[in-house]
C-alpha positions as CSV (number, residue, x, y, z in Angstrom):
1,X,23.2,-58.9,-24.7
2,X,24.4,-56.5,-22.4
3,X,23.1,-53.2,-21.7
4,X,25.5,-50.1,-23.3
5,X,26.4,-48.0,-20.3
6,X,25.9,-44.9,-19.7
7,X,28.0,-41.6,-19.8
8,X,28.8,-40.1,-16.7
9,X,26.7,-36.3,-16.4
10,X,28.9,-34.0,-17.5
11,X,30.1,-31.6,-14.4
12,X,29.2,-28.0,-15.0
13,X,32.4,-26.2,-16.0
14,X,33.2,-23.5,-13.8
15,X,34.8,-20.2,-15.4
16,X,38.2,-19.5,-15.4
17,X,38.7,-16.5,-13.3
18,X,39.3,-13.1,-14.5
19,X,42.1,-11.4,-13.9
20,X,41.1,-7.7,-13.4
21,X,44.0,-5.0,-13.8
22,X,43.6,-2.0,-11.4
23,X,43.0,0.7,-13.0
24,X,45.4,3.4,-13.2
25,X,45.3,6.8,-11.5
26,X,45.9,10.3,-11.8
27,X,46.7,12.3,-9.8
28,X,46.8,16.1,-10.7
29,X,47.7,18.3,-7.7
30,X,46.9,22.4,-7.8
31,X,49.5,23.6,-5.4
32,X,48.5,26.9,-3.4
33,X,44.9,26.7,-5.1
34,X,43.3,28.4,-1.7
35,X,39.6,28.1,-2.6
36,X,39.6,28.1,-6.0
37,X,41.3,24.6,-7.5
38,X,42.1,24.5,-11.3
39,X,38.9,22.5,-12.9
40,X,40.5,18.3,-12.8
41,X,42.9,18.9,-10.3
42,X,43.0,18.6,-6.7
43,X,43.9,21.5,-4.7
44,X,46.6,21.4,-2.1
45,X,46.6,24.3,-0.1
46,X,47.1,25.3,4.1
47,X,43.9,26.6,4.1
48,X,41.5,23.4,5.9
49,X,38.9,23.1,3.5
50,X,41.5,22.0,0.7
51,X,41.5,18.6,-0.3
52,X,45.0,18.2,1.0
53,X,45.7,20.5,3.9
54,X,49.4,20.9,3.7
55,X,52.1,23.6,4.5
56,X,54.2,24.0,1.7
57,X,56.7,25.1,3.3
58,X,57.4,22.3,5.3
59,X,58.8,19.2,4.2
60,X,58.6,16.3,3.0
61,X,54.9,17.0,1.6
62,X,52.5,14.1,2.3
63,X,52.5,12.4,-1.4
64,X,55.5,9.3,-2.5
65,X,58.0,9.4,-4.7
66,X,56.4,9.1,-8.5
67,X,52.9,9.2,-7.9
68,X,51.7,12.6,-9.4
69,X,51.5,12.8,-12.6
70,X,50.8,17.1,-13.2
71,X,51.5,20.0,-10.9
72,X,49.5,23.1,-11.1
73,X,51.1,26.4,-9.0
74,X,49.9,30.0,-10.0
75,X,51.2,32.9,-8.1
76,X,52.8,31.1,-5.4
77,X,56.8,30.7,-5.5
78,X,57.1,34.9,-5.9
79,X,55.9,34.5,-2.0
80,X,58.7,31.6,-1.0
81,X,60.7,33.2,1.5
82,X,64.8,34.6,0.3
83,X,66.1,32.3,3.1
84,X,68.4,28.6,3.4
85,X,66.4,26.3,4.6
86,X,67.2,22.6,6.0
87,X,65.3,19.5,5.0
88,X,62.3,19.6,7.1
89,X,62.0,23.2,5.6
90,X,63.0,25.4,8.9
91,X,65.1,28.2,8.6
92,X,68.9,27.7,8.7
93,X,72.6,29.9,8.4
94,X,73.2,29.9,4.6
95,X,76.6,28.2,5.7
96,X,75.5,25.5,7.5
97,X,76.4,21.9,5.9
98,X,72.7,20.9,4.1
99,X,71.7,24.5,3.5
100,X,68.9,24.6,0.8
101,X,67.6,28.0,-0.7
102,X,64.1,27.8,-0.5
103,X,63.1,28.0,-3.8
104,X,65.5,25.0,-4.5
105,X,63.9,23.4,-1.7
106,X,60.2,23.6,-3.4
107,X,61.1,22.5,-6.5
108,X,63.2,19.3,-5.5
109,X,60.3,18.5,-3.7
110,X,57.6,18.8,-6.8
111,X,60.3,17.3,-8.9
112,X,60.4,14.3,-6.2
113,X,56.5,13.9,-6.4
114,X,56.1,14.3,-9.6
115,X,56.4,10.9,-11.9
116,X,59.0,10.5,-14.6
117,X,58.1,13.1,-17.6
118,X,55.1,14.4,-15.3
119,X,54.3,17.8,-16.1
120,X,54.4,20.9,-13.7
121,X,53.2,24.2,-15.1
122,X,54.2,27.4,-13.3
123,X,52.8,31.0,-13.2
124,X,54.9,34.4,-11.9
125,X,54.3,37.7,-12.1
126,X,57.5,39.4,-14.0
127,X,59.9,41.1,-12.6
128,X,59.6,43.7,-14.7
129,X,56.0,44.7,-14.4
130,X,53.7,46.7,-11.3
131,X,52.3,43.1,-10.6
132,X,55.6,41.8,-9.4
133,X,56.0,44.4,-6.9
134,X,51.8,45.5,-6.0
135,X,51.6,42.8,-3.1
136,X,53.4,43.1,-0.3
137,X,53.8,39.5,0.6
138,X,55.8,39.0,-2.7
139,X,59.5,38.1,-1.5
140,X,61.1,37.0,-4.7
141,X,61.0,38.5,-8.1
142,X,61.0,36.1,-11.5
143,X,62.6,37.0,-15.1
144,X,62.4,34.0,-17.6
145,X,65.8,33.1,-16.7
146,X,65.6,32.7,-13.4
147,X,63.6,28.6,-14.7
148,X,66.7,27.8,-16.4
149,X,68.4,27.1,-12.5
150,X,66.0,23.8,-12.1
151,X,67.6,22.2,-15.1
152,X,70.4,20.0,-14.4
153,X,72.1,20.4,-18.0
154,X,72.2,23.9,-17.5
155,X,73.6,24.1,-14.3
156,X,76.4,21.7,-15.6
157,X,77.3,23.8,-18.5
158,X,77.5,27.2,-16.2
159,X,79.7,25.7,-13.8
160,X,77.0,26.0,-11.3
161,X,76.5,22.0,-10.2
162,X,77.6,23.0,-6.8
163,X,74.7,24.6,-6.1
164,X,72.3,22.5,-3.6
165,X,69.6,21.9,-6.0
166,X,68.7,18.2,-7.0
167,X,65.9,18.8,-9.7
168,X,66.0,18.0,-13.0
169,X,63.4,19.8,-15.5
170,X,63.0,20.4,-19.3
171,X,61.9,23.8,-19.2
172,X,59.8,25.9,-22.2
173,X,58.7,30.0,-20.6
174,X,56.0,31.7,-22.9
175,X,55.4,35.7,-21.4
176,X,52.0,36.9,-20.8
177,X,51.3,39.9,-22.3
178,X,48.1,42.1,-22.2
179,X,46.1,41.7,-25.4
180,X,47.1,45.0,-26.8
181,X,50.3,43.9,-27.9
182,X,49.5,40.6,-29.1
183,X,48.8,41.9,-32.3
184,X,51.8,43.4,-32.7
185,X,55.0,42.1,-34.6
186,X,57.2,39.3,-33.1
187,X,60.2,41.7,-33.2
188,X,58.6,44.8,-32.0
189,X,57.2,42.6,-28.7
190,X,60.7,40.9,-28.4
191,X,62.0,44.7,-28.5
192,X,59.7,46.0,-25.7
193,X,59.7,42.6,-23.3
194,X,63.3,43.2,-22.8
195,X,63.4,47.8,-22.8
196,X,60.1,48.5,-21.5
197,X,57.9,47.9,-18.1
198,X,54.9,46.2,-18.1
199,X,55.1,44.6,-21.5
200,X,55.0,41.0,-19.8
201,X,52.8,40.9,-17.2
202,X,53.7,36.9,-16.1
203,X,55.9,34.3,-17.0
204,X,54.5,30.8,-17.6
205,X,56.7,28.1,-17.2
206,X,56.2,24.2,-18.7
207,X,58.3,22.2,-17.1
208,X,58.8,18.3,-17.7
209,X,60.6,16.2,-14.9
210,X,63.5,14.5,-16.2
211,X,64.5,11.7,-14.0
């Protein structure tokens, strides 16, 4: 009677491989943050011991299309030159063919950075208040209106889409107003923000990139 045989060892299985997904991430740029970076954000600034030395006034800035996902600027576009610039950001005739206002300029170019729905927030003094004017490196002044220019709707609906501006941004401005009158009445601040000086001290502007 023959011998049963015997079963092959069983090979040690080796483990499938795991496929590991990159992880995402974000990056939060404080634009003009000189030494002092918003807490979670890295600053971008021309002074060399930011984490991005960069001019922001010259163009294109060194960050692709869609890859930002917030923007952080405090107290810097009310020093953005009143001039036409081209698209490397030098200063050009206002009639020359590509002319760019500068403010238009700066914005296309966060809007350009900034992922789709990525957030930028945005602090100016007001025009009507001493802190518009103290500095004397301010060259541009700000009222709430002056955000509704970097929405595309609005340019549209005022006739106005044949201004050189490319950005697109949903746009919410909240005034910031010394602690005084935050106690007051809505209608009694809405009264004095629009007859009396210093009432709103900035403007702070949310704006969401619509692409």
């Amino acid at each position: 009677m023959s011998k049963p045989k015997k079963k092959p060892a069983a090979k040690p299985r080796t483990p499938s491989p795991i496929t590991m997904s990159k992880p995402d991430v974000t990056l939060k740029l404080d634009l003009a943050a000189g030494q002092s970076p918003r807490e979670g954000f890295e600053g971008v600034d021309i002074w060399p011991q930011s984490k991005h030395v960069v001019n922001l006034m010259q163009y294109p800035w060194p960050f692709e299309d869609n890859s930002v996902d917030e923007l952080h600027c405090s107290h810097f576009a009310e020093h953005i030159p009143m001039i036409f610039v081209d698209d490397t950001g030098a200063e050009v005739s206002m009639g020359m063919e590509g002319a760019k206002e500068a403010m238009f300029k700066f914005f296309d170019e966060c809007h350009r950075i900034l992922r789709p729905e990525g957030w930028m927030t945005v602090i100016v003094p007001c025009a009507r208040s001493n802190r518009g004017f103290q500095d004397p490196t301010h060259r541009r002044f700000f009222v709430a209106e002056s955000f509704l220019y970097l929405s595309k709707q609005w340019r549209d609906i005022n006739k106005l889409d044949h201004y050189n501006v490319a950005c697109d941004f949903g746009i919410d401005v909240v005034p910031i107003i010394p602690t005084e009158l935050a106690v007051l009445s809505p209608e009694v601040q809405h009264r004095r923000f629009n007859g009396e000086w210093n009432t709103v001290l900035d403007w702070q502007a949310k704006l969401k990139a619509i692409k």
